[in-house]
N, C-alpha and C positions, 0 to 999 in steps of 0.2 A: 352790635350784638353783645359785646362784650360786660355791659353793664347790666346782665344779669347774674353774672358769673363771676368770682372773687378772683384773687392773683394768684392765690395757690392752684387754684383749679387752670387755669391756663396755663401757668406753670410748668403743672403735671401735662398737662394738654403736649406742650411744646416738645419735651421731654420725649415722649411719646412717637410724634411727630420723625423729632431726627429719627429713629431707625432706618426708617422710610428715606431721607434726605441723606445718608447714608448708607443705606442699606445692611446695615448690622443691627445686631438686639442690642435692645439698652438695658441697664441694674430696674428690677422690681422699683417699681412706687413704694411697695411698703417696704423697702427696703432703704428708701430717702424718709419715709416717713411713716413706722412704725405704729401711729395711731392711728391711719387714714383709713376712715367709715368709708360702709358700703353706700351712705347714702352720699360721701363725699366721690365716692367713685364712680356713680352714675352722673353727677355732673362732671368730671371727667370728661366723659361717654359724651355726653350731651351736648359739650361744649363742641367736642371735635367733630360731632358729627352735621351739628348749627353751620360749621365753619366748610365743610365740605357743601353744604347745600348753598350757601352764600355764596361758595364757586362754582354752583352752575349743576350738582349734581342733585339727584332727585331719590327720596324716600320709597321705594318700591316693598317695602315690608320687614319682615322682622325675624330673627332669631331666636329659639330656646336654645342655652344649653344648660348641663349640666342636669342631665332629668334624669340620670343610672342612678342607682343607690351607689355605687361602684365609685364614678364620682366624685360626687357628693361625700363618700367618706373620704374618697385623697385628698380632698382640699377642706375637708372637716367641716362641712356645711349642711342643712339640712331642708334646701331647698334651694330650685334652679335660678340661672339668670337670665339676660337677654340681652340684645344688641339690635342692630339697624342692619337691615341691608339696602345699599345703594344700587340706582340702577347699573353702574360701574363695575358691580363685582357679579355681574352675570356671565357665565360661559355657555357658549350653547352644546348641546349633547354630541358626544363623539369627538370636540373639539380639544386643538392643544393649547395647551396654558405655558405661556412664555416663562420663563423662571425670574425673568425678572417684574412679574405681578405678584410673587408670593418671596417669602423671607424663609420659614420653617415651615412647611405645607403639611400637614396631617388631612387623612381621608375619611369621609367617616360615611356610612347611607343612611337616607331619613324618611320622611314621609312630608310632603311639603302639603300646606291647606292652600286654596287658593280660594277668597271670600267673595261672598256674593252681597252680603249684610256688613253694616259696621259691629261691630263687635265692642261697647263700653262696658268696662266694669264699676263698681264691683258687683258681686253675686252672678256674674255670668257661669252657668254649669256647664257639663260635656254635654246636654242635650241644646242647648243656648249654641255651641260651637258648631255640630251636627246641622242645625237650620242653616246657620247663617254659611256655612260652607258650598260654593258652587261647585267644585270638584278635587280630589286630591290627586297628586303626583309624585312619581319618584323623582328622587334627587339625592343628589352627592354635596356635601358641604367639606369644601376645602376651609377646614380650620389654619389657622396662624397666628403668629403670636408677633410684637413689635417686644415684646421682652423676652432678653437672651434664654437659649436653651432651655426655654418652657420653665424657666425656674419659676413657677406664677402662686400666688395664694387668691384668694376670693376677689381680692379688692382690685389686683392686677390684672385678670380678665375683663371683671366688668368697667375697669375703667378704659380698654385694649379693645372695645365696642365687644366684650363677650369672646373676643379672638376670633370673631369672622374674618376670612381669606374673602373666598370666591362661592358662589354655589354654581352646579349645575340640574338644570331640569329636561327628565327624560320619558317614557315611557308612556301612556295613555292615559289623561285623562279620566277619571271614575268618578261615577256620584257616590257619594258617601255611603249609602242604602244598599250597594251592592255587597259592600267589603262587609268582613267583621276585622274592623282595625285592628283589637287587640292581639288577633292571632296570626295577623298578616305577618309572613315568612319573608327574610333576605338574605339572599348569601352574598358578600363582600367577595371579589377578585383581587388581587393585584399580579399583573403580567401574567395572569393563566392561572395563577395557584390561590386557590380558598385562604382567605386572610381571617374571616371569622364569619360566622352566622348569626341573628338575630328575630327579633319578632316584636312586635307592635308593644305590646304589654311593657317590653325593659322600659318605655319610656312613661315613668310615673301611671305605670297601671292601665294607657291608654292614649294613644298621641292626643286625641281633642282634651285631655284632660290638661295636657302641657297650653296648651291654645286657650282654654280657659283660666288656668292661671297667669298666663301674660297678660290676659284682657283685662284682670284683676287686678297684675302689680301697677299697671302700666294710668289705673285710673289715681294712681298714687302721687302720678306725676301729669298728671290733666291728658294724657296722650289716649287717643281711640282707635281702636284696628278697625280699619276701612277698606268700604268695599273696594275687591280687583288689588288687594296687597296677597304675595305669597309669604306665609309663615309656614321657614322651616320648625318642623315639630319636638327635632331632638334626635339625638343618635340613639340606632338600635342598636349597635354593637360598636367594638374599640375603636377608634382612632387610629388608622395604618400610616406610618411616614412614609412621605413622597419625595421622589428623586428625580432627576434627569432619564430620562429616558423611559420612567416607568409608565403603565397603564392601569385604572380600575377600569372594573366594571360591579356594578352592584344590580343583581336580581333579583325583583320581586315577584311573591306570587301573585298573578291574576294581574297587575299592574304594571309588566313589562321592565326592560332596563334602561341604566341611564351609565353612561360610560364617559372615561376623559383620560386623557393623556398628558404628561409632562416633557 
């Protein structure tokens, strides 16, 4: 596997790695290495995640983040990233998450796509995503970071797979034709009390429009979203930190909820 990939990029990979083998954050990448491209950071991404498949785990879909303008301006960029999800980092709805699967756990609600079509770019639109979608769902994405106390810049998440944790999927099933995405309503929990509210639109104007740009960045790198992958679409509201004992629940309208516990 490795002979696609240079020494520095496993390097970083490794790097990476220990948190996990230790279970503490590590120093920023760009903080060992100040000039490290994003397009250096996606092999990163890619190396680690080649290496998780080569042991036995399986590609189950895909990640946006970073689709707020909000964002986007903390970390001074001016459009989103992405990541992998393995079928390892699935929890099922209402269930608890051991603490020692996540390092820094943040919560966030989203709108998950789940494809009927493959999906290649480029020139895929939000009507290109709308066909190709067999139903969408709510879900919760447990973000996390492998670098210490979230101190991250651009190159640090998408090399950190985009700082996916865990997701979980909840509530019913919808054909796309029912919803109007944009204006689909959620209110975030944590342990009983309203953490923040959101709607379809904070995510680049429309979640299928996040799902067509991945389909887009993603032909950059020969990769195609294929049928029967869930792709989370991006948060609609902030990121809540998770702790020992706590509980979300995130409600959608018209789409039901999806809940998890630490």
């Amino acid at each position: 596997m490795s002979s696609r990939f240079d020494r520095k990029t496993i390097q970083y990979a490794e790097h990476l790695e220990k948190a996990v083998a230790e279970r503490q954050g590590v120093s920023p990448l760009t903080e060992l290495d100040p000039d490290l491209t994003v397009e250096q950071a996606y092999q990163v991404q890619l190396y680690g995640i080649q290496k998780q498949v080569d042991a036995g785990q399986r590609i189950v879909g895909k990640k946006i983040g970073l689709t707020s303008l909000a964002m986007q301006q903390l970390l001074g960029v001016d459009q989103p990233d992405y990541g992998h999800l393995l079928d390892s980092m699935a929890a099922e709805n209402g269930s608890q998450i051991t603490l020692d699967r996540v390092l820094q756990p943040k919560v966030e609600a989203e709108i998950a796509f789940v494809l009927k079509q493959d999906l290649a770019g480029p020139g895929i639109t939000v009507m290109d995503v709308l066909k190709a979608t067999d139903y969408i769902i709510p879900a919760l994405e447990i973000v996390d970071s492998r670098i210490a106390d979230w101190k991250i810049k651009l190159q640090d998440t998408i090399a950190d797979n985009a700082s996916s944790g865990l997701y979980v999927l909840g509530g019913k099933p919808h054909s796309v034709d029912q919803i109007d995405l944009a204006q689909l309503g959620v209110v975030l929990y944590k342990n009983g009390e309203i953490m923040n509210t959101g709607v379809g639109a904070a995510a680049l104007g429309h979640p299928a429009a996040c799902v067509a740009w991945l389909a887009n960045k993603l032909s950059e790198f020969g990769i195609v979203l294929k049928a029967g992958e869930v792709i989370l679409s991006g948060a609609l509201s902030a990121a809540v930190n998770a702790g020992p004992g706590d509980s979300f629940l995130a409600r959608f309208a018209h789409l039901g909820d999806v809940k998890v516990r630490f």
